[in-house]
Structures are given as structure tokens and as C-alpha cells.
C-alpha positions as CSV (number, residue, x, y, z in Angstrom):
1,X,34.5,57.3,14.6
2,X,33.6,58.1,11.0
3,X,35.4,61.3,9.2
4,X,33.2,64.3,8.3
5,X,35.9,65.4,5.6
6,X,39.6,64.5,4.3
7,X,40.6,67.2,6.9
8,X,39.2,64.9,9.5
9,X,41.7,61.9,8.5
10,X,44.8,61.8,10.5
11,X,47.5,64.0,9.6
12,X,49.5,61.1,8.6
13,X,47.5,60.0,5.6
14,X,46.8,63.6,4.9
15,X,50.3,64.0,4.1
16,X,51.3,61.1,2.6
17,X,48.3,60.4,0.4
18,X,46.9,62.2,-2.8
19,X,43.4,64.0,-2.0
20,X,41.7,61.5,-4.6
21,X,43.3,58.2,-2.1
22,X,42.1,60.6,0.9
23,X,38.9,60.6,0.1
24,X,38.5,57.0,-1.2
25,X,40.0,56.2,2.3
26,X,37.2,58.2,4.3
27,X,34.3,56.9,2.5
28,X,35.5,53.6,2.6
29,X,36.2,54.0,6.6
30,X,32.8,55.2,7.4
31,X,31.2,52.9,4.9
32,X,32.7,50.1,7.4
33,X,32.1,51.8,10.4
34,X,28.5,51.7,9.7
35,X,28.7,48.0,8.1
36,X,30.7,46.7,11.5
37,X,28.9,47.1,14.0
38,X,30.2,47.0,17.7
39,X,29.2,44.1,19.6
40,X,27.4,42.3,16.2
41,X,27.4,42.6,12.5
42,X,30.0,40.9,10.3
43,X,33.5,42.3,12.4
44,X,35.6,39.6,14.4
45,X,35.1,39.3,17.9
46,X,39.0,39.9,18.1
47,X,38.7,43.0,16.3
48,X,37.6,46.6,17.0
49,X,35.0,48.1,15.7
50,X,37.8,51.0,14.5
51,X,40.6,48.6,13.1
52,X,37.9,46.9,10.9
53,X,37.0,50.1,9.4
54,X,40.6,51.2,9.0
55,X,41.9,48.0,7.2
56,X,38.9,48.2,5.1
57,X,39.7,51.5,4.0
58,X,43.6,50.5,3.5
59,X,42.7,47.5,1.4
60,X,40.3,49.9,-0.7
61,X,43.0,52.6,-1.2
62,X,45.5,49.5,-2.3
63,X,42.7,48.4,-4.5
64,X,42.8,51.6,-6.8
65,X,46.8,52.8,-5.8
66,X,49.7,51.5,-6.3
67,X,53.0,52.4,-4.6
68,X,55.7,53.5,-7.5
69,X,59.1,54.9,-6.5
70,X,57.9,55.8,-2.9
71,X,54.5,57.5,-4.2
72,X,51.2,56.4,-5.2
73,X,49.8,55.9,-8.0
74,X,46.3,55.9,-9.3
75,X,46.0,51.7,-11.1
76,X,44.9,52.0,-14.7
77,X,42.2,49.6,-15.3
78,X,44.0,46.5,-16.2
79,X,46.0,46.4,-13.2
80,X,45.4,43.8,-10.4
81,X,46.0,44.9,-7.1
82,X,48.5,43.3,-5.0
83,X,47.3,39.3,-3.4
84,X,46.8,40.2,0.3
């Protein structure tokens, strides 16, 4: 189910990532959620319609966030994100 605002997110992510990753992660979420949809769309038949959305927005927040002495940290703009 798509999240109305960071407070939405689990409390998990809400702790451990920086308001600015927060909210990449929500709009990224519910921009999948709405791309994937159940029963069609683009998403694998393995795959929920939910843990589509949520490694979407994982990969985005890995995109722009890099993980530096246990905390992220916002890329600069030469940095490559990590091969998946």
C-alpha cells in the first residue's frame, strides 16, 4: 500500500534513514506500486505487487546514498552506485 507521508514508512527506515533518503524511498515506493500492477503490468509473476515496490525503492535510495562508517551518505555527483 503506498505511504501518504515519511511518517507512514515503517519505523525501521524512519530510524535509520535521513528524512531526505525517507522521502526518496516513499515516492519511489508508490511510484512502483502504481507502475506494478497486481495480476499484470511489468512485476514478475513470482513477485508481489509490495516486494516490487519496496526493492524498487531500496535500489533508488542506494542510487543517491551511500553507506559510510555505518551511516548514509548523500553520493556527490560523480559517484556510481554500487553494481547490483
Amino acid at each position: 500500500m503506498p505511504y501518504q507521508t515519511i511518517q507512514d514508512l515503517p519505523e525501521a527506515l524512519r530510524t535509520h534513514l535521513p528524512v531526505s533518503a525517507q522521502e526518496i524511498f516513499r515516492r519511489a515506493y508508490n511510484g512502483a506500486w502504481d507502475s506494478y500492477v497486481e495480476g499484470g503490468g511489468l512485476r514478475p509473476a513470482n513477485r508481489s505487487r509490495q516486494d516490487v515496490a519496496h526493492k524498487a525503492a531500496w535500489l533508488e535510495v542506494r542510487r543517491k546514498f551511500l553507506s559510510k562508517d555505518g551511516h548514509l551518505a548523500r553520493r556527490s555527483s560523480g559517484q556510481q552506485s554500487a553494481p547490483i
